[in-house]
N, C-alpha and C positions, 0 to 999 in steps of 0.2 A: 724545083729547078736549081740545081746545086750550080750551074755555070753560070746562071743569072745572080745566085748568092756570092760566088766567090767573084763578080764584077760587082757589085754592090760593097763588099767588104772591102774592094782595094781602092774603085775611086772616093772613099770614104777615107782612106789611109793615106792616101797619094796627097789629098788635099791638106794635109795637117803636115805642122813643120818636122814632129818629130814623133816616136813609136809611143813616148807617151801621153805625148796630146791627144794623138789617136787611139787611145787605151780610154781616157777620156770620151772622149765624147763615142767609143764606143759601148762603154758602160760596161772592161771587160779588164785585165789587169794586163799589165808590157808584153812578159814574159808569152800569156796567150795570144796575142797581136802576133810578136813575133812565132813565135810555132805555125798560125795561122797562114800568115805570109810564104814559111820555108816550105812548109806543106803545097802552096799554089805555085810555088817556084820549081820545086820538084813534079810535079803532076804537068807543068808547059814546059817543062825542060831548059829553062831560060832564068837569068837575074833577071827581074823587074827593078828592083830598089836597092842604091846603095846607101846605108846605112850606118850610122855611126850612134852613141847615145844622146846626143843631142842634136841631129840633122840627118833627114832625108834627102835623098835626090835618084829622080827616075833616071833609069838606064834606059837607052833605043829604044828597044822591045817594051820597056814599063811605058813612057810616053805614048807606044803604038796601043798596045791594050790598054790605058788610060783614056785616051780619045777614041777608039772604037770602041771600046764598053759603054762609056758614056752615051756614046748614040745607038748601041744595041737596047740599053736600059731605057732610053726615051721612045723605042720603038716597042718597046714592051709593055712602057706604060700608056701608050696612045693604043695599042692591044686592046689590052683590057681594057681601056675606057670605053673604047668604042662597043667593046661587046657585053658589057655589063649596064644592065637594066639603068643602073646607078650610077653611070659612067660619069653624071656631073658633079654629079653628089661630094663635097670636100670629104678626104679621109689622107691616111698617111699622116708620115712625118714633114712638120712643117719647121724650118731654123731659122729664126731671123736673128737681126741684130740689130741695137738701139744704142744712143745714148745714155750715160747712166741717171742723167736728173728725168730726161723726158720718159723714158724707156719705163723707168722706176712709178712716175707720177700718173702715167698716160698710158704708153703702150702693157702693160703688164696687167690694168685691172680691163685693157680690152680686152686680152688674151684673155681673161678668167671668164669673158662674158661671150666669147665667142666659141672657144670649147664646150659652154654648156649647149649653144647652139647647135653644133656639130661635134659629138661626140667620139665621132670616130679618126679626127683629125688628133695627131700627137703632137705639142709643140715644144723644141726647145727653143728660149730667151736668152741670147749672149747679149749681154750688158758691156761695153766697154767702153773707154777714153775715146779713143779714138772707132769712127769708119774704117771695116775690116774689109779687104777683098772678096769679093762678095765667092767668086767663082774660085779660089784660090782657098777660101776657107770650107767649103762647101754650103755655104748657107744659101736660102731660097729667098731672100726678103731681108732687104734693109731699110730703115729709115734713116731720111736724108736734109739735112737744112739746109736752104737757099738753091740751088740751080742744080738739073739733075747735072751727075757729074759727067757725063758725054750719052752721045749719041748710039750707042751700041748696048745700052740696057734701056727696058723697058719702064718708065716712070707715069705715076698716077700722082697728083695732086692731092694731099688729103686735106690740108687748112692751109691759112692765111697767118703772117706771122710775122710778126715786125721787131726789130733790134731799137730799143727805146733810151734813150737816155734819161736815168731816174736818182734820186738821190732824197737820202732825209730829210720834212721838215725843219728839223734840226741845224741840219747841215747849210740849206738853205738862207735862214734864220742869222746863220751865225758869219756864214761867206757871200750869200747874195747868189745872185741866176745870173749865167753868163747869157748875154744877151747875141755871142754870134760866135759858128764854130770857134774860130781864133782866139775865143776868151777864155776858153778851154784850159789853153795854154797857165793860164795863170790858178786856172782849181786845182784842188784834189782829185784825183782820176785814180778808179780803182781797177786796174786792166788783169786780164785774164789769160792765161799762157795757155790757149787748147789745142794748137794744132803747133804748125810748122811759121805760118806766118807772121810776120813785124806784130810783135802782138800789144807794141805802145804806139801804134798809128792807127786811129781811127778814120774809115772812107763813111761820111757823112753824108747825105741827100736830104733835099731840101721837094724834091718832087720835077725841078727843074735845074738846080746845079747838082756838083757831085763835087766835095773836099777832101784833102786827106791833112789831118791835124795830129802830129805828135805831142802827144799828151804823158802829164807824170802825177806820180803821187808815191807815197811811202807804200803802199800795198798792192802788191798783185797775189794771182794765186792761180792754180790750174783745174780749178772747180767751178763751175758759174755759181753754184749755191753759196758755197763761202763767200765770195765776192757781195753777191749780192745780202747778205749777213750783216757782212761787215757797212755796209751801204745802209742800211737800217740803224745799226749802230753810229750815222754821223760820220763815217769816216772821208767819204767823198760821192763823186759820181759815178757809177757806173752805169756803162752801156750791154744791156742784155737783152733777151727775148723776150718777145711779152708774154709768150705761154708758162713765163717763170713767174715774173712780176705784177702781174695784171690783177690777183689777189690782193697783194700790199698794195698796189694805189687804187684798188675799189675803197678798201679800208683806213687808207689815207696814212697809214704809216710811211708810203712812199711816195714823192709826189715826181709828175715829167716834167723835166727841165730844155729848154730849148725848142720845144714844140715849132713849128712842124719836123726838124731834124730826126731824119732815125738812121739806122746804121743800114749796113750793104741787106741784099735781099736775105731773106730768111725764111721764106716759105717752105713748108715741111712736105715734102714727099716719100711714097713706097715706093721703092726700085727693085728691080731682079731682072738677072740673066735674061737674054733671048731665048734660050731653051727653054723657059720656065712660062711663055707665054699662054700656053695651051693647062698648064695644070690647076686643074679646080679647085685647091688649097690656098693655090698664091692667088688665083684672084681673088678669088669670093676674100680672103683675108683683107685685101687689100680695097677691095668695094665697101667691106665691113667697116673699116676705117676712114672711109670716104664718108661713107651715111654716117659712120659716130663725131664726127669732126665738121659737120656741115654748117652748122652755125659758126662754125670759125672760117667761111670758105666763105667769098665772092668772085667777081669775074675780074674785078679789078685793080686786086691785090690786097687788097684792105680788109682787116680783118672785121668780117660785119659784128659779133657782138667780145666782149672780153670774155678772155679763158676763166 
């Protein structure tokens, strides 16, 4: 079905910023991307994409064939589903996208154990800094910390997971436990720069209040790993996830400070598209990591055993 290929090679293109991100992740070089493109432009008679060496942007008609290929291809693929013996069966390409400490630690040796499962499923692993648009980049599967981000994708709970405030015996030892959000103020705070937000004011819960405490110290960084390193090394306190730390304070290299205090929600979820409800890759992947994660999972937020 060469119309169904050349709507699969453009909303694949469309979704990428530039010819050669989409060269990229098509596993194909610029120069073919474009040929590819001019050749489908010429055969509808039409610009889809206007184009520059570093930015895309759909024309009328590329937006129109954009969104109706889209749902010609999901009518294609519920097709075949329906009419193949195997129709539940996970196969295809499956893209998700993670964090790169969790993604790296967690989600990547599931991926190794879930392709053996189903071997007909292809996956690629986008590791980045940041949550990528999920419909904008084309991926089918993101993982997500703390609250799904709205109501218009579809979210599965996989664990339980709490932002802890931890710091070196050492550290301890030598400065003492602050004994109430506020005393914060006067420790060593080792803060984290990961996203967009005040990233020296911690929102604190106690189970019944909620604070927000601006905190300093000589080190920040945009890594939770390094942070948490340096926290090992005595340099202050930081506030992290447990499915990071929860290692070091079984081992006692790190102990919690401020108990019961932990930081804003951080429960780990699988998110994807409303389109994507129906395909047998994104679930079963995403149930995959429900059953692999379940002893990090209870009804009431609390992570029942440590990572």
């Amino acid at each position: 079905m060469k119309d169904a290929a050349d709507l699969l090679f453009f909303t694949t293109l469309a979704r990428q910023p530039s010819l050669v991100a989409a060269a990229q992740q098509l596993g194909v070089t610029p120069p073919a991307v474009s040929r590819r493109l001019a050749t489908l432009e010429a055969r509808l008679g039409v610009r889809l994409l206007n184009r520059t060496t570093r930015r895309l942007s759909l024309t009328p008609e590329g937006e129109r064939y954009l969104q109706d290929g889209e749902r010609i291809l999901r009518d294609i693929e519920a097709l075949e589903r329906g009419l193949s013996a195997r129709g539940d069966a996970p196969a295809g390409l499956l893209r998700i996208n993670a964090s790169f400490g969790f993604g790296r630690r967690h989600v990547a040796p599931a991926v190794s154990d879930f392709v053996r499962q189903w071997p007909e499923v292809e996956v690629v692993l986008q590791l980045t800094d940041r949550p990528l648009d999920l419909e904008q980049h084309g991926l089918d599967l993101g993982i997500r910390f703390g609250p799904p981000p709205d109501g218009r994708v579809h979210a599965q709970r996989i664990a339980g997971n709490r932002r802890l405030l931890v710091a070196a015996p050492t550290y301890v030892a030598a400065h003492g436990e602050p004994d109430s959000p506020q005393a914060l103020r006067g420790h060593r705070c080792i803060v984290i720069r990961e996203n967009d937000d005040t990233f020296n004011i911690w929102t604190l819960s106690d189970g019944t209040r909620e604070v927000r405490v601006k905190v300093d110290g000589p080190l920040s960084a945009n890594h939770g790993e390094v942070a948490a390193d340096w926290a090992l090394a005595g340099h202050g306190i930081v506030l992290r996830s447990e499915w990071d730390v929860a290692p070091l304070l079984c081992d006692g290299r790190l102990v919690r400070v401020l108990a019961p205090w932990v930081g804003a929600a951080a429960d780990i979820h699988a998110i994807w598209p409303p389109h994507h409800r129906q395909s047998a890759r994104v679930r079963a992947f995403a149930d995959f990591l429900a059953a692999r994660f379940a002893a990090q999972r209870t009804t009431d937020g609390e992570t029942a055993t440590a990572w």
